[in-house]
Steps between C-alpha positions, in 0.01 A plus 500: 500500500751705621712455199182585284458826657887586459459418137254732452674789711784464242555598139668336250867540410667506180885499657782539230796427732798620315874465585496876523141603547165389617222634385161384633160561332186508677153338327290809395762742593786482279857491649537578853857452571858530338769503735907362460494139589757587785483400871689606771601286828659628828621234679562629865814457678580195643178315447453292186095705469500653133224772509393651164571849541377639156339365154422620165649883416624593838724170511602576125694815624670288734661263285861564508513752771364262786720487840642159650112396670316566189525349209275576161447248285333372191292168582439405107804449280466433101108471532474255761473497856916501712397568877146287583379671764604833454278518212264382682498747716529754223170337345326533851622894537367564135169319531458637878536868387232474206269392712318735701338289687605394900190283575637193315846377375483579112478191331489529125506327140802577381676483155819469483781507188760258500804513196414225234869370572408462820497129677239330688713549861507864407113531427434265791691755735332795352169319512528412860708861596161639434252241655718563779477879434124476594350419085191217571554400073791575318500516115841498350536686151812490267656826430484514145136398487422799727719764317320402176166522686640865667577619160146417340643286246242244385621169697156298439470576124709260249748736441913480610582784735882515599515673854884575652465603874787651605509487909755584779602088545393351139400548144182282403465499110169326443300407154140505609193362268159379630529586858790300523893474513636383152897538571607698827840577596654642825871618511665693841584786382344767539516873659703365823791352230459873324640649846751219582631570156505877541685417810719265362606718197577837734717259739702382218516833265544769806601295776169632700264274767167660448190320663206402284241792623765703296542248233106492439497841495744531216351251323130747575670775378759412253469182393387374152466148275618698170716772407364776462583835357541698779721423790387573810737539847494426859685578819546161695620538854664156649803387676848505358669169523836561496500815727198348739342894462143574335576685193254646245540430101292473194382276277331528171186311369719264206705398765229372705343311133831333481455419895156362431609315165484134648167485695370671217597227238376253736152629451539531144606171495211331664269731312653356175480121635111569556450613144705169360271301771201677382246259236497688145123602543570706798836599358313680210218633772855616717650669197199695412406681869833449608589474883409650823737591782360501835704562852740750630799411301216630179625839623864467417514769227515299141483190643223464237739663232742235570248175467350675177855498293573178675167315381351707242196517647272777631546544883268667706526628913204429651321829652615473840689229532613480840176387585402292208509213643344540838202664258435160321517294859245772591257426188544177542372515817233707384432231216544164711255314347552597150867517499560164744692340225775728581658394824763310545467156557691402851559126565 
């Protein structure tokens, strides 16, 4: 009974829970919530108690600038779930705070994307992260499916849609025709290798340590898939390595494409191995609309440049497509019963 009543107290929950963002969209309300998937611990001296001291934005700001009893870390690595119960927790904080409710412990429906490369441990742990998170059903969605859904392409009609979601953890390039999968690929690269490679390529070329909140904002501000004809500049602050001292210096915009030159081919590369995969029908639907980008990494500047002169085929960014794919979890939500088809089968 009880569990009846809670049920109805509660909405439900189309959760995209990204390596660098989750984003959480409410049944009838559109999305509610898109905070940094960042948590931060304090673990109390001498005792072996870990207390979470701060999650979502406020624990983003943290990261890298924590003292010795807090630590601020990122419970999902490469699109899958790294610290159980921590995310978990984060779940519970996220679904607690959308819920206005105090008479009864939320507990939703909830939706939830998983990577297509992902295994059945993974969506077992992310399946039972949020049962344990409160959720009374869980629906598990791959990534691709709900980008293409996000981005209003037509998934149920017999037509090939290509759909490349580029996320924080993982790239998903999906084919999609009649509400269904066709050929679905996930590599792990995605914008977390763009700032390891920024970092990577100002260690070797100027001998500077800068962290990644620095190294994502270069590649917000400066960084590009294609050359373009202006070049834009940048003053980097980090630490010098061979004097110890923070020094400032600056870096130009083709010196962070030539940083970003291997992650990049790595999602050309799987892009291309998708269209060799793809059946010739869908091929010749694919080469006529061309290819939607959905995800953060859509708003590297030319990224769709570069997969045009790399494929030949017309690319287009989805209108917002940060939340593209937390959109389609949300309309299939909405659409349960006509779109059922669409969630991922968990053994």
């Amino acid at each position: 009974m009880f569990g009846f009543l809670r049920g109805y107290f509660s909405t439900d929950l189309a959760i995209d829970l990204g390596t660098a963002n989750t984003l959480i969209y409410v049944r009838g309300k559109g999305i509610v919530l898109d905070e940094p998937s960042v948590v931060a611990i304090r673990q109390d001296g001498g005792s072996a108690k870990k207390t979470i001291q701060a999650v979502g934005l406020e624990a983003k700001q943290m990261l890298g600038r924590t003292p010795g009893n807090i630590t601020a870390i990122r419970p999902m690595k490469d699109g899958v779930i790294a610290d159980f119960t921590i995310t978990e927790q984060m779940l519970k904080y996220f679904i607690k705070k959308i819920h206005d409710t105090r008479m009864f412990h939320p507990s939703p429906r909830i939706i939830i994307c998983v990577p297509c490369g992902s295994t059945q441990v993974e969506r077992r742990a992310i399946r039972e992260s949020a049962i344990g998170a409160g959720a009374r059903q869980v629906y598990l969605i791959e990534e691709p499916m709900a980008a293409a859904i996000g981005a209003g392409l037509p998934v149920a009609e017999a037509t090939g849609s290509l759909v490349v979601d580029v996320g924080g953890g993982t790239t998903e390039v999906g084919v999609i025709s009649l509400g269904g999968i066709v050929y679905a690929s996930s590599v792990r690269v995605g914008g977390d290798k763009f700032d390891e490679a920024i970092i990577n390529y100002i260690r070797r070329n100027y001998g500077m340590l800068i962290g990644e909140a620095t190294a994502e904002n270069i590649k917000k501000g400066i960084g590009s898939a294609f050359p373009g004809s202006e070049v834009r500049e940048m003053e980097v602050k980090g630490r010098n390595l061979a004097e110890g001292i923070p020094r400032s210096f600056t870096i130009s915009s083709n010196e962070i494409l030539e940083a970003l030159t291997d992650p990049l081919n790595n999602i050309v590369s799987a892009v291309k191995s998708a269209l060799e995969q793809t059946p010739p029908e869908l091929g010749a639907d694919i080469a006529e609309k061309g290819m939607v980008l959905t995800g953060g990494g859509a708003l590297l500047r030319d990224l769709d440049r570069l997969l045009m002169e790399e494929t030949g085929l017309p690319v287009i960014v989805a209108e917002d497509p940060l939340t593209c794919v937390v959109r389609g979890s949300g309309r299939a939500l909405e659409e349960m019963d006509r779109l059922g088809a669409v969630f991922a089968q968990d053994s």
